[in-house]
Backbone of each chain as nested JSON, in Angstrom:
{
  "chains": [
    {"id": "A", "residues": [
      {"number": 1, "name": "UNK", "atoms": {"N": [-9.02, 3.203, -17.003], "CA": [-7.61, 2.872, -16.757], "C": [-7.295, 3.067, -15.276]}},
      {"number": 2, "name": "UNK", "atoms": {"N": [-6.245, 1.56, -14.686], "CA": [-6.066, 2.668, -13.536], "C": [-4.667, 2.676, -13.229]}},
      {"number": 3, "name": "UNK", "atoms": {"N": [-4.343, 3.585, -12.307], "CA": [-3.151, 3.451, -11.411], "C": [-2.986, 3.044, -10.733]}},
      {"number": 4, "name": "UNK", "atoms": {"N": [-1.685, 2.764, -10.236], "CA": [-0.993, 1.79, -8.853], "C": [-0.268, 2.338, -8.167]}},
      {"number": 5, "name": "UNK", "atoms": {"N": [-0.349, 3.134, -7.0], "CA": [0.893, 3.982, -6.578], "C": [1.161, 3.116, -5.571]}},
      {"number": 6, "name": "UNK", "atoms": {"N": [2.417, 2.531, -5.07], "CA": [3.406, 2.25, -4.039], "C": [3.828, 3.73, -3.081]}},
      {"number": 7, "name": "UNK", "atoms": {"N": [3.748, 4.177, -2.102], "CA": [4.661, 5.019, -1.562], "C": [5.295, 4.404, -0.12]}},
      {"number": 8, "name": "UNK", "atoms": {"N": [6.384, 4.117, -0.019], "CA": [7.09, 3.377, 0.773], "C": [8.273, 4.852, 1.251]}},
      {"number": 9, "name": "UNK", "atoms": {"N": [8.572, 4.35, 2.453], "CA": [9.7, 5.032, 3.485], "C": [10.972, 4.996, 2.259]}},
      {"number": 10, "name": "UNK", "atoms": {"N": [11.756, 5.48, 2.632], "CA": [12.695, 5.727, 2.109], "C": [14.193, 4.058, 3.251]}},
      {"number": 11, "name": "UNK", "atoms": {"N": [14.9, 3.82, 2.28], "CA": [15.732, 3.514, 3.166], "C": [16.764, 4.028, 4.462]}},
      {"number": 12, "name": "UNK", "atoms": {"N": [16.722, 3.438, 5.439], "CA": [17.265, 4.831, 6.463], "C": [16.103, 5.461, 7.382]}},
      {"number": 13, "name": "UNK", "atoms": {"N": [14.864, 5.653, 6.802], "CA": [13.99, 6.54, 7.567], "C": [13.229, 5.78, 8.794]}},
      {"number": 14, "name": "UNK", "atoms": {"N": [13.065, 6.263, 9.681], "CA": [12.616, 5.239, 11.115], "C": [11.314, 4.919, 10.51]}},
      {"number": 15, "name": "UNK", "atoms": {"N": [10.947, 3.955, 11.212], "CA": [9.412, 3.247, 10.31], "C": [8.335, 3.025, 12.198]}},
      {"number": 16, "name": "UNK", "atoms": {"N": [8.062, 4.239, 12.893], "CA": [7.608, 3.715, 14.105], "C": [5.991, 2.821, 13.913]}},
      {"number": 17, "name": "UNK", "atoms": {"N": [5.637, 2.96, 12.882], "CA": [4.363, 2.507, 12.277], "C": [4.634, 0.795, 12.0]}},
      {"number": 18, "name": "UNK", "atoms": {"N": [5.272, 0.758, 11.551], "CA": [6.194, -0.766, 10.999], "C": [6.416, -1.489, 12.259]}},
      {"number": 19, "name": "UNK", "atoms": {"N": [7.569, -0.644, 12.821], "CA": [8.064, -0.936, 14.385], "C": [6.75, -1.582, 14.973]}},
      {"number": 20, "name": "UNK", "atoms": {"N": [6.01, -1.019, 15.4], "CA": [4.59, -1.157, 16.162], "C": [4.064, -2.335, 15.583]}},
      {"number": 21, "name": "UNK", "atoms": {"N": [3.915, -2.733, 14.216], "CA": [3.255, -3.644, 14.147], "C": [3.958, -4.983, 14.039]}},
      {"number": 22, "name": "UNK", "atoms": {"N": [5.673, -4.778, 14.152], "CA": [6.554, -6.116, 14.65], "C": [6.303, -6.322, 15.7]}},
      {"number": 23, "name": "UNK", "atoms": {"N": [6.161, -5.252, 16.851], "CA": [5.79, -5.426, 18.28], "C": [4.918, -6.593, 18.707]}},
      {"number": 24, "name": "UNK", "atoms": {"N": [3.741, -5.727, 17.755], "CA": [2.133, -6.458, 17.861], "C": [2.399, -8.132, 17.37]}},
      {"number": 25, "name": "UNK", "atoms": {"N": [3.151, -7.93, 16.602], "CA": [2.659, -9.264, 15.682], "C": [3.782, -10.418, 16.465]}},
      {"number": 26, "name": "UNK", "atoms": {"N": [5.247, -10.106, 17.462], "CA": [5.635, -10.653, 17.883], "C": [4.761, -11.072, 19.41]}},
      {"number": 27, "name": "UNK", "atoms": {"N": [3.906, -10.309, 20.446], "CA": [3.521, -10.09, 20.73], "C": [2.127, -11.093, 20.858]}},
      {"number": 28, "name": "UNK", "atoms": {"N": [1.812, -11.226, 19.925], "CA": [0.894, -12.181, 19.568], "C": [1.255, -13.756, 18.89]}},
      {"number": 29, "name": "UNK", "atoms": {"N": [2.784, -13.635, 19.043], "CA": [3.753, -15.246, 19.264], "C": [3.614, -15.246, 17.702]}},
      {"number": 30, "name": "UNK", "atoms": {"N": [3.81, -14.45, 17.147], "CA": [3.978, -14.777, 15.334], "C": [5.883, -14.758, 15.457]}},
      {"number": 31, "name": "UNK", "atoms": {"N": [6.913, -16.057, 15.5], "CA": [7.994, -15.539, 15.091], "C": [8.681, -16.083, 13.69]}},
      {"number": 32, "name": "UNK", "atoms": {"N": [9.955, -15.267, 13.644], "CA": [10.458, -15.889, 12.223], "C": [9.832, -14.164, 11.222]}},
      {"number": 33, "name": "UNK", "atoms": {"N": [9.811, -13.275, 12.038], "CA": [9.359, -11.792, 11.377], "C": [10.818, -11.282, 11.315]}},
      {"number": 34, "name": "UNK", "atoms": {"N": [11.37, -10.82, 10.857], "CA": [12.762, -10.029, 11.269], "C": [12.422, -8.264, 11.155]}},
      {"number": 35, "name": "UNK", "atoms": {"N": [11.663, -7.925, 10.048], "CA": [11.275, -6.606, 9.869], "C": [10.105, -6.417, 9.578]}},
      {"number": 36, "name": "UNK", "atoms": {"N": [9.616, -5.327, 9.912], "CA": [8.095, -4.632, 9.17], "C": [8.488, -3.258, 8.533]}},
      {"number": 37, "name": "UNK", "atoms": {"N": [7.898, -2.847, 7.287], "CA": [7.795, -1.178, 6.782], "C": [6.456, -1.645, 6.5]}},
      {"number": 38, "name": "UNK", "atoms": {"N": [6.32, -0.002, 6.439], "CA": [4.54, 0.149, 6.482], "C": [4.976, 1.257, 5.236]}},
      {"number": 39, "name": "UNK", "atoms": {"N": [3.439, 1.056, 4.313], "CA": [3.819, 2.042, 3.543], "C": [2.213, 2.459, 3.016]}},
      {"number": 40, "name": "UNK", "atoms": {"N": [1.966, 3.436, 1.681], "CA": [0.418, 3.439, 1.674], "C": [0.386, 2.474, 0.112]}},
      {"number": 41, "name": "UNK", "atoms": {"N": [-0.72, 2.61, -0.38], "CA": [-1.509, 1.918, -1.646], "C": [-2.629, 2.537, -1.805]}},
      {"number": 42, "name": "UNK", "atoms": {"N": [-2.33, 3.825, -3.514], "CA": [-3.381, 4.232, -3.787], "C": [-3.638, 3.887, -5.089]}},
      {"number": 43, "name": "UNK", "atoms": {"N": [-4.905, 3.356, -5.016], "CA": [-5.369, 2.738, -6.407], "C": [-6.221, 4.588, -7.272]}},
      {"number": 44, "name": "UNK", "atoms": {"N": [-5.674, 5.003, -8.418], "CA": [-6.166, 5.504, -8.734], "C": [-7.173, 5.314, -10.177]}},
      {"number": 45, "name": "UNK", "atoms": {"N": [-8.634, 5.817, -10.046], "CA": [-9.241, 5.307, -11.417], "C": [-9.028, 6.401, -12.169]}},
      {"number": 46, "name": "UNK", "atoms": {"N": [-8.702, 6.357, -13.925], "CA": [-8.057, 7.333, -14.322], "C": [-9.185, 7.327, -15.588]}},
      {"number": 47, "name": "UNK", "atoms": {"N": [-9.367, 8.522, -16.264], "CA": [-10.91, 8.55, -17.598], "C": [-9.842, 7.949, -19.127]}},
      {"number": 48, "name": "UNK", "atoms": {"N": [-10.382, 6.808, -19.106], "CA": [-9.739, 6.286, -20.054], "C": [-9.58, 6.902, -21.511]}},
      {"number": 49, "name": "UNK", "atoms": {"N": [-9.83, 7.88, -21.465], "CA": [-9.672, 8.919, -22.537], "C": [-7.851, 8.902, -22.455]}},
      {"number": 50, "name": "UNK", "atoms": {"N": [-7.673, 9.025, -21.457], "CA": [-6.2, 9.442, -21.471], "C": [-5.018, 8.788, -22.334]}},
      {"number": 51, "name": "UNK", "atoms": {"N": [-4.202, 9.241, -22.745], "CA": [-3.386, 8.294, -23.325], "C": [-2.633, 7.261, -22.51]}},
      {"number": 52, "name": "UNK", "atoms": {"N": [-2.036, 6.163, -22.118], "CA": [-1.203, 5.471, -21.186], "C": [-0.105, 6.186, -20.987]}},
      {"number": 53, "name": "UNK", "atoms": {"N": [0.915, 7.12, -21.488], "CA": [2.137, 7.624, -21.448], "C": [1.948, 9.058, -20.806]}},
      {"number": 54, "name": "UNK", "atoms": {"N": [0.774, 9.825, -21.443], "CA": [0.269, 10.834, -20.589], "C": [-0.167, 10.608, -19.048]}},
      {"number": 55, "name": "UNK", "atoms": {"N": [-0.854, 9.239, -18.762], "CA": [-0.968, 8.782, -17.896], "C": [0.201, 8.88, -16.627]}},
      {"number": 56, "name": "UNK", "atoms": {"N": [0.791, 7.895, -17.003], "CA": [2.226, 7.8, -15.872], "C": [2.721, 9.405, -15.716]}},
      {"number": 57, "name": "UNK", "atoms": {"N": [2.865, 9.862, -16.691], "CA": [3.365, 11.403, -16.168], "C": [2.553, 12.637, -15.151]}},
      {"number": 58, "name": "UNK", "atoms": {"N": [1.611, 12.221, -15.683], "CA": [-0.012, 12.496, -15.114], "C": [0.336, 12.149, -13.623]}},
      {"number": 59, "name": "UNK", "atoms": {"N": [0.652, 11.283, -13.224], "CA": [0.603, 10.445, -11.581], "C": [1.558, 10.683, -10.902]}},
      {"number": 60, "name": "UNK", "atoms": {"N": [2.83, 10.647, -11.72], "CA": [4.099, 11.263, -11.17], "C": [3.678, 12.642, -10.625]}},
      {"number": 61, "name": "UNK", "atoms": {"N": [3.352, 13.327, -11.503], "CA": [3.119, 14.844, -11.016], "C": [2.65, 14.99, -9.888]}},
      {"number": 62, "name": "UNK", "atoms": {"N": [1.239, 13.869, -9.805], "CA": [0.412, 14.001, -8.638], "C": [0.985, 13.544, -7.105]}},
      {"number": 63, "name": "UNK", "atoms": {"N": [2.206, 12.38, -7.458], "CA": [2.677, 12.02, -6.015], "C": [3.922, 12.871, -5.856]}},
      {"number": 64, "name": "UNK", "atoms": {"N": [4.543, 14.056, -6.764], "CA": [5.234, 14.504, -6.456], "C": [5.027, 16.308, -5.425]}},
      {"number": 65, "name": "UNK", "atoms": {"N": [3.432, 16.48, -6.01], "CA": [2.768, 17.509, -5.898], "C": [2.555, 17.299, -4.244]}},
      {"number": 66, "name": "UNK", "atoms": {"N": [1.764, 15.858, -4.387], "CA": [0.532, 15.814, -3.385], "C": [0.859, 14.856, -2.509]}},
      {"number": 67, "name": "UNK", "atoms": {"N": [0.84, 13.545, -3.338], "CA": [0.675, 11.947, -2.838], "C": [1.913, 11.621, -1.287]}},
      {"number": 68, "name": "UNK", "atoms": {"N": [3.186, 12.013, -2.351], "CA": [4.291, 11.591, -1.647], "C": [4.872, 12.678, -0.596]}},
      {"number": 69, "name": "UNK", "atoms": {"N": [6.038, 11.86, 0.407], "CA": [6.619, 13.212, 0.727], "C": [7.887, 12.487, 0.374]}},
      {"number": 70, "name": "UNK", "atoms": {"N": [8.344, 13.651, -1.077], "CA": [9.648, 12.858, -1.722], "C": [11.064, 13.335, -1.032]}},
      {"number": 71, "name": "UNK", "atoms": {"N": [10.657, 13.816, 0.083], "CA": [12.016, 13.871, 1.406], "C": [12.191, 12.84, 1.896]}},
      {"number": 72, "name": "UNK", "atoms": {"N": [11.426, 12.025, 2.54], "CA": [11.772, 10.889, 2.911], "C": [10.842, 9.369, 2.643]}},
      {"number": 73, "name": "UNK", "atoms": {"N": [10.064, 9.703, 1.135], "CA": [9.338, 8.805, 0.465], "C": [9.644, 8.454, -1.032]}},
      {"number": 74, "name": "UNK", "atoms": {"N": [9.551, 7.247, -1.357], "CA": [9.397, 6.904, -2.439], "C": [8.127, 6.434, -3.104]}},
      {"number": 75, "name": "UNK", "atoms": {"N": [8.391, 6.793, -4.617], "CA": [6.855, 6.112, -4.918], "C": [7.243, 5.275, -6.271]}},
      {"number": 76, "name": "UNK", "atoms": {"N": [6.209, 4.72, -6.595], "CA": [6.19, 3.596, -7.696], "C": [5.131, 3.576, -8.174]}},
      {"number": 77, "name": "UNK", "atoms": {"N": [4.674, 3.697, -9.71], "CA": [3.247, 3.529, -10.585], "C": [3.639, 2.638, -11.553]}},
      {"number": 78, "name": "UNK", "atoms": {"N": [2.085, 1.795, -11.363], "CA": [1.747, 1.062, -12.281], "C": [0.8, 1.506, -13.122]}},
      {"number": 79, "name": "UNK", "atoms": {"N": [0.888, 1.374, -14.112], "CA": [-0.457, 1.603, -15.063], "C": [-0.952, 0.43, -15.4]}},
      {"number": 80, "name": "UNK", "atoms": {"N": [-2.347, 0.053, -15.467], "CA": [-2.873, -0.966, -15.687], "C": [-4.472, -0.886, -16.219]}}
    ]},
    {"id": "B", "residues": [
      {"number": 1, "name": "UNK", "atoms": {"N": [13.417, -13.761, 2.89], "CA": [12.074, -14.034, 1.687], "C": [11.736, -12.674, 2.568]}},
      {"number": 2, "name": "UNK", "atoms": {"N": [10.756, -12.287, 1.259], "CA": [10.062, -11.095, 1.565], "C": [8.651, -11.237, 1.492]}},
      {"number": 3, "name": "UNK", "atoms": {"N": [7.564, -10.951, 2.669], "CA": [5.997, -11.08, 1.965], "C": [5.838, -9.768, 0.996]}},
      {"number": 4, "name": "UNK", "atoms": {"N": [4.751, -9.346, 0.515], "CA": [4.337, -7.765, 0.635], "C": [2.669, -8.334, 0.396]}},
      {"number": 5, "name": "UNK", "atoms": {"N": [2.014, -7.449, 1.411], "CA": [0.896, -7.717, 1.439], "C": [0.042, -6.186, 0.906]}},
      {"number": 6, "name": "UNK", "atoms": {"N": [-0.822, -5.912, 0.406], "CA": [-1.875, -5.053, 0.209], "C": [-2.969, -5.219, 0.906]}},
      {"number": 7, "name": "UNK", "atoms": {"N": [-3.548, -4.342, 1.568], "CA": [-4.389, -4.424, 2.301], "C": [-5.558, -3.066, 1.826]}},
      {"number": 8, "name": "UNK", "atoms": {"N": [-6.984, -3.48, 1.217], "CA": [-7.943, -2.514, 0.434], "C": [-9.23, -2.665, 1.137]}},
      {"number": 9, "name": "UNK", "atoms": {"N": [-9.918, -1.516, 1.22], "CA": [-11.696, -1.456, 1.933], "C": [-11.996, -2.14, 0.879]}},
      {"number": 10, "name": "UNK", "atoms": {"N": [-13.19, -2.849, 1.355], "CA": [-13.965, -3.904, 0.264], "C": [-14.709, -2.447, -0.401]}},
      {"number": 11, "name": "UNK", "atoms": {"N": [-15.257, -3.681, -1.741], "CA": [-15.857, -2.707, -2.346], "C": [-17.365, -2.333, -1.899]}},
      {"number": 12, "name": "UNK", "atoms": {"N": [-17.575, -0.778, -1.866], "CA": [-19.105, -0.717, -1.345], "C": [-18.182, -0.112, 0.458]}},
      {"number": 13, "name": "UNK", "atoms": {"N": [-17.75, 0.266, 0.875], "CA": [-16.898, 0.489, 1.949], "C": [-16.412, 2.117, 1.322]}},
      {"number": 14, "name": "UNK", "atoms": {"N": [-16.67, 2.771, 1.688], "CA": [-16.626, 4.731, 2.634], "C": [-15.217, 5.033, 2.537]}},
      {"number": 15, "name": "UNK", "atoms": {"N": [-14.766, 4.96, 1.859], "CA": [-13.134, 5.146, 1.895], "C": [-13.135, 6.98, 1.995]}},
      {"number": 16, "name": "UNK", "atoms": {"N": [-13.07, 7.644, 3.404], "CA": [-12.796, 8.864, 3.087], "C": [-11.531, 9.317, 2.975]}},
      {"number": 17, "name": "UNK", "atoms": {"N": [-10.834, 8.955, 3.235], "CA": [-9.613, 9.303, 3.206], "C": [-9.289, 9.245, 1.466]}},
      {"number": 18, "name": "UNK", "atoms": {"N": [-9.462, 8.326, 0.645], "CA": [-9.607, 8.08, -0.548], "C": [-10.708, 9.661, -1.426]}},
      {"number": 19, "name": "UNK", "atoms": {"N": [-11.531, 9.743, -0.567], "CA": [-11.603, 11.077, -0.641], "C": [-11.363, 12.488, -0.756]}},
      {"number": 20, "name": "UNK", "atoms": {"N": [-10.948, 12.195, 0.192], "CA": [-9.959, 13.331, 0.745], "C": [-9.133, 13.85, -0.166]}},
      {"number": 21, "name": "UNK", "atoms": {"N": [-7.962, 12.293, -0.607], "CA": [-6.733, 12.656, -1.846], "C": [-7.936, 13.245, -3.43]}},
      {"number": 22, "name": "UNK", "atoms": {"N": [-8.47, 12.275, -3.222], "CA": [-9.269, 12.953, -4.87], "C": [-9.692, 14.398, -5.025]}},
      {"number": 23, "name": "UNK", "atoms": {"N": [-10.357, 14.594, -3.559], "CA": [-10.49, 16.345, -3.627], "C": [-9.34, 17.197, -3.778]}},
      {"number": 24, "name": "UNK", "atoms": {"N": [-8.418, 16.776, -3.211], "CA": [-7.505, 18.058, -2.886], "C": [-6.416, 17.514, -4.389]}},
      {"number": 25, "name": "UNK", "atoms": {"N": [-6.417, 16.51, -5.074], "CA": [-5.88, 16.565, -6.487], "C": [-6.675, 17.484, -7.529]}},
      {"number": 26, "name": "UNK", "atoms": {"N": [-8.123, 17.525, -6.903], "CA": [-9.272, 18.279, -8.075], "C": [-8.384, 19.605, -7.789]}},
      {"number": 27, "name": "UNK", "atoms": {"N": [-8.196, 19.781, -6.641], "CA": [-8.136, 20.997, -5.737], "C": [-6.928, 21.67, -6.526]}},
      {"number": 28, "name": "UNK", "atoms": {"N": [-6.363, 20.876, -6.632], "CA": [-4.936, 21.446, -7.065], "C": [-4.575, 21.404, -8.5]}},
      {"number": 29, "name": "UNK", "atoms": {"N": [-5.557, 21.054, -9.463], "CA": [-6.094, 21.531, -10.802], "C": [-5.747, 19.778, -11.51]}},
      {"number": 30, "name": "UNK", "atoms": {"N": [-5.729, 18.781, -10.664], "CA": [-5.871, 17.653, -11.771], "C": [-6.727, 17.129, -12.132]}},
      {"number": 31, "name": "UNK", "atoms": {"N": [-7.301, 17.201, -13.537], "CA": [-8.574, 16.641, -13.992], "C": [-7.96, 15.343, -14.676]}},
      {"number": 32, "name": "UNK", "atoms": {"N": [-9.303, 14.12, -14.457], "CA": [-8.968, 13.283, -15.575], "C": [-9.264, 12.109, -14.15]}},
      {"number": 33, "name": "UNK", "atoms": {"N": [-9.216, 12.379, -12.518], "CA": [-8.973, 11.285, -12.24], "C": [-11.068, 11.016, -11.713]}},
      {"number": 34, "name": "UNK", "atoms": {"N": [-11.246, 9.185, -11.62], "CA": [-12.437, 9.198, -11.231], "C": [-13.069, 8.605, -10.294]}},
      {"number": 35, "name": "UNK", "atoms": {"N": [-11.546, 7.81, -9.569], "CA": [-11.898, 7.894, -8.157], "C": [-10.727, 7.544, -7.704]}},
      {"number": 36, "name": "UNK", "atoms": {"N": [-10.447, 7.407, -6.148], "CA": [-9.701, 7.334, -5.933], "C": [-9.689, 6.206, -4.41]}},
      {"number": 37, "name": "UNK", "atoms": {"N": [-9.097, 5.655, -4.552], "CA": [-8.81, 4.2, -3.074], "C": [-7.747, 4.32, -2.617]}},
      {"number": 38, "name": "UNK", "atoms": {"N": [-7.75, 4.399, -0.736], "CA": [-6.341, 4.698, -0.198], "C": [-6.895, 2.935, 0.31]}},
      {"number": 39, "name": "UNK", "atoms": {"N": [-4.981, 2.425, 0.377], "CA": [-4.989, 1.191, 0.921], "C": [-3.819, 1.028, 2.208]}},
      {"number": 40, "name": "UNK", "atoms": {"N": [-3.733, 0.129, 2.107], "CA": [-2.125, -0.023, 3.186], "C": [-0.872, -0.771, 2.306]}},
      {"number": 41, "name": "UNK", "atoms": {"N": [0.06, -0.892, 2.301], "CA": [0.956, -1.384, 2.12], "C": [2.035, -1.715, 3.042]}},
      {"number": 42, "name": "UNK", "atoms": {"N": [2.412, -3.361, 2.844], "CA": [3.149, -3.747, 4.004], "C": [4.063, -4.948, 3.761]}},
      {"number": 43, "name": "UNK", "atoms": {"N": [5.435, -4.358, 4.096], "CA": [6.53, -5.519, 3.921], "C": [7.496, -5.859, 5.24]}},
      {"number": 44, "name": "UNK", "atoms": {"N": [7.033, -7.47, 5.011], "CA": [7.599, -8.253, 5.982], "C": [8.925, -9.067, 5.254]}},
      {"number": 45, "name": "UNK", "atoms": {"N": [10.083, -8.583, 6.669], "CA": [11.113, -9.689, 5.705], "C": [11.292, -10.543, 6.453]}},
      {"number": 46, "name": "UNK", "atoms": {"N": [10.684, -12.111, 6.044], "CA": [10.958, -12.871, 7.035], "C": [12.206, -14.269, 7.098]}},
      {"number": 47, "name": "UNK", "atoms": {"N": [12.12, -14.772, 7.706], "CA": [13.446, -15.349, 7.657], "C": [13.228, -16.455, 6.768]}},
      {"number": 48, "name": "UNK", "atoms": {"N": [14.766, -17.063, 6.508], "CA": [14.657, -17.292, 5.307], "C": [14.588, -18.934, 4.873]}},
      {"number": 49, "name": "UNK", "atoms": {"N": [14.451, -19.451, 6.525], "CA": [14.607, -20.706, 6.622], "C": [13.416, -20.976, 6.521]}},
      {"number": 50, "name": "UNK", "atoms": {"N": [12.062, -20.285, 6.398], "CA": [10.622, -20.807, 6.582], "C": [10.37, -21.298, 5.207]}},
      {"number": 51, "name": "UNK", "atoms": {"N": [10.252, -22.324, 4.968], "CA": [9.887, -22.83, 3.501], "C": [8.35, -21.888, 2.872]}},
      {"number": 52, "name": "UNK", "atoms": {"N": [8.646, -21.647, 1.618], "CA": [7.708, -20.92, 1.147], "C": [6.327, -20.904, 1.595]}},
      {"number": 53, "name": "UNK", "atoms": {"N": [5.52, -22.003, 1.44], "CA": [4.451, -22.094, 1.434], "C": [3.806, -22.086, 2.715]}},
      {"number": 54, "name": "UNK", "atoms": {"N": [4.605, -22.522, 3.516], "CA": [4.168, -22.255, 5.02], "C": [4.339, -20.674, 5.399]}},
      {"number": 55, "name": "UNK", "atoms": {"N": [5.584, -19.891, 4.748], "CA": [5.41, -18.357, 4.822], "C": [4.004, -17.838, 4.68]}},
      {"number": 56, "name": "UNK", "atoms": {"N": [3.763, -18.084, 3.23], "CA": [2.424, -17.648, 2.574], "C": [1.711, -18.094, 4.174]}},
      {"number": 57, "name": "UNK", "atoms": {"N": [1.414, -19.042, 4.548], "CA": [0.028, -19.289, 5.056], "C": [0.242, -18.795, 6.734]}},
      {"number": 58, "name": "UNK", "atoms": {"N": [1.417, -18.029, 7.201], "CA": [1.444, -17.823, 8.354], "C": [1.494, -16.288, 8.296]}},
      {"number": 59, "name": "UNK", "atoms": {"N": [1.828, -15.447, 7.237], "CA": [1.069, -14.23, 6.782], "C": [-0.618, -13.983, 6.969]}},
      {"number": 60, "name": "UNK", "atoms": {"N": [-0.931, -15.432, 5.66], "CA": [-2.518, -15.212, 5.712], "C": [-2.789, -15.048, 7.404]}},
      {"number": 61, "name": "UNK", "atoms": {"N": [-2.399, -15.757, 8.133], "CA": [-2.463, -16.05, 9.517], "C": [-2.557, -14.449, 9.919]}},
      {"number": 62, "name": "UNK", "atoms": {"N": [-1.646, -14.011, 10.042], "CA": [-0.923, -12.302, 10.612], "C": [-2.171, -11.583, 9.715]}},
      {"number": 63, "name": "UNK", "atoms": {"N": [-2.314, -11.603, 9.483], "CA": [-3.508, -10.516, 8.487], "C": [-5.05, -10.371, 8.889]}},
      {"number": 64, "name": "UNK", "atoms": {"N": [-5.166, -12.261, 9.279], "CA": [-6.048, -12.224, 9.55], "C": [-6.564, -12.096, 11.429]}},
      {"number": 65, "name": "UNK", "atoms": {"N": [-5.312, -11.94, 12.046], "CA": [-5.301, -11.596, 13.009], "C": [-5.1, -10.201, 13.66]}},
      {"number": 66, "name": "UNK", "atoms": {"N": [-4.39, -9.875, 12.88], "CA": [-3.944, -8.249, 12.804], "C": [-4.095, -7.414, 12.155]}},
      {"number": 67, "name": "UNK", "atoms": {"N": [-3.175, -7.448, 10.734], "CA": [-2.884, -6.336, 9.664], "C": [-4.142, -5.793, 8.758]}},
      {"number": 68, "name": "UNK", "atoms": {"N": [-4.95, -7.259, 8.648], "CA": [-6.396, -6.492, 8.042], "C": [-7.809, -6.62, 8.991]}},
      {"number": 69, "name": "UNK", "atoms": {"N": [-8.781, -5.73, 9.074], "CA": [-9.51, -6.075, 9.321], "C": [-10.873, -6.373, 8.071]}},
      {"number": 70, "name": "UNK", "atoms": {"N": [-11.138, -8.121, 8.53], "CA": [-11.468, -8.957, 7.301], "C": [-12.879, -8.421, 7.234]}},
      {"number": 71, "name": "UNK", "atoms": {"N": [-13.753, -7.648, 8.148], "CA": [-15.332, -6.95, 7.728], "C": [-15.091, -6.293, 7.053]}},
      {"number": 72, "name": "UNK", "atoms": {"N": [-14.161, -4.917, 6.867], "CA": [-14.055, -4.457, 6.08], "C": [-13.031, -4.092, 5.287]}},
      {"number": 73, "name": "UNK", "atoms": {"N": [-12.074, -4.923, 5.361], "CA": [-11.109, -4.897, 4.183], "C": [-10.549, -6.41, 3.422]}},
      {"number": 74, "name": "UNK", "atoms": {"N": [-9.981, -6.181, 2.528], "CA": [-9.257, -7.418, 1.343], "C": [-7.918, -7.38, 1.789]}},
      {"number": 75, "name": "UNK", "atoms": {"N": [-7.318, -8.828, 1.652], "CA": [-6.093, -8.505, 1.768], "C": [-5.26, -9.434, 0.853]}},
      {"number": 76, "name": "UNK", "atoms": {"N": [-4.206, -9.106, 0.345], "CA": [-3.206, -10.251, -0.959], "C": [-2.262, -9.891, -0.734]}},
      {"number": 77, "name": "UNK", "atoms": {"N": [-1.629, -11.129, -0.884], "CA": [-0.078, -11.736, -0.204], "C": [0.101, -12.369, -1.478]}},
      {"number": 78, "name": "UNK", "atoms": {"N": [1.413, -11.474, -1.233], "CA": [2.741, -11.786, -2.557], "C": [3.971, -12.495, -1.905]}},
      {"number": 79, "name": "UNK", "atoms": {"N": [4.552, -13.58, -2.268], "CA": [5.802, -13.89, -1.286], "C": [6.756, -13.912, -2.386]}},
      {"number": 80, "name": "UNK", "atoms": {"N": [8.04, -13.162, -1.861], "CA": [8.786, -13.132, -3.309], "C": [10.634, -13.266, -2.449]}}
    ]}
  ]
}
């Protein structure tokens, strides 16, 4: 089984990572960009023993523990 | 319009950082996971006059110039 974590900036939070790569990408004559956020993508493989519902709670825990920083991050799981 | 692109090490590609998170989840008493892949995540909002399909293909463009590097990483574009 696996997981899908999204962790994206929060709305509001400066994105200088994002910023940088509108720079770059204007920079390099790409226009018609108005914004960039940068965010991560962690694919997790999970022992399919698990139940799917145990699962998602399972992941939450982990981006709330570990993954995320839920001060100025959000996250999102997929199970799949 | 919004892209969102994912950007992943091919497979067979050293992901330590992907590492890294899997240890320090063992670390911190979660069993069950069996591997783990860090990726990028990235949203462009671009304007809204670019007809779809030319969006899509001036992303592929940006990705393949910038946002991924195509030796060793995948990249998929969502335009929504």
């Amino acid at each position: 089984m696996k997981a899908r974590v999204h962790i994206t900036l929060k709305n509001g939070v400066l994105d200088p990572q994002g910023k940088a790569v509108h720079n770059a990408l204007k920079s390099l004559g790409f226009e018609g960009v108005d914004d960039v956020r940068q965010g991560k993508y962690i694919e997790l493989q999970l022992e399919d023993s698990l139940p799917e519902d145990q699962a998602e709670e399972k992941v939450k825990q982990m981006c709330e523990k570990l993954l995320a920083n839920t001060v100025i991050e959000n996250f999102d799981i997929e199970i799949a």
